[in-house]
C-alpha positions, 0 to 999 in steps of 0.5 A: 897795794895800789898806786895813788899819783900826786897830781902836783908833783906827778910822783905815784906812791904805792898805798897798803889798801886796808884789808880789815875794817875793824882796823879804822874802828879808833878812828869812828871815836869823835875824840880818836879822830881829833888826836888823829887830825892833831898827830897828823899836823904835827908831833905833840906828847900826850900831855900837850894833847890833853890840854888843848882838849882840856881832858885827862891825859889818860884818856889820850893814852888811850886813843893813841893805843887805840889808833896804834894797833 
């Protein structure tokens, strides 16, 4: 763990530092990171996400698997 200190409010926050790189591995696919950026915005289903990327909604799936584990 370490700390990170928000410079706007001044609040630190205790961050897990990542003790497994192969755990960013779903994030190296161009496409797990865009559903990563999308979720991170804000909330949305699988099947929303399939169609603003215009993609088969299995291939969501996925990646979301994928970025869970």
């Amino acid at each position: 763990m370490f700390k990170v200190l928000d410079t706007e409010s001044g609040l630190a926050s205790e961050v897990s530092a990542l003790r497994n790189p192969r755990r960013l591995k779903a994030l190296t696919s161009e496409l797990g990171w865009k559903i990563y950026q999308e979720l991170a915005k804000a909330p949305a289903s699988p099947i929303d996400l399939a169609k603003r990327f215009k993609i088969h909604e299995q291939k969501v799936y996925y990646h979301i698997n994928q970025l869970k584990k």
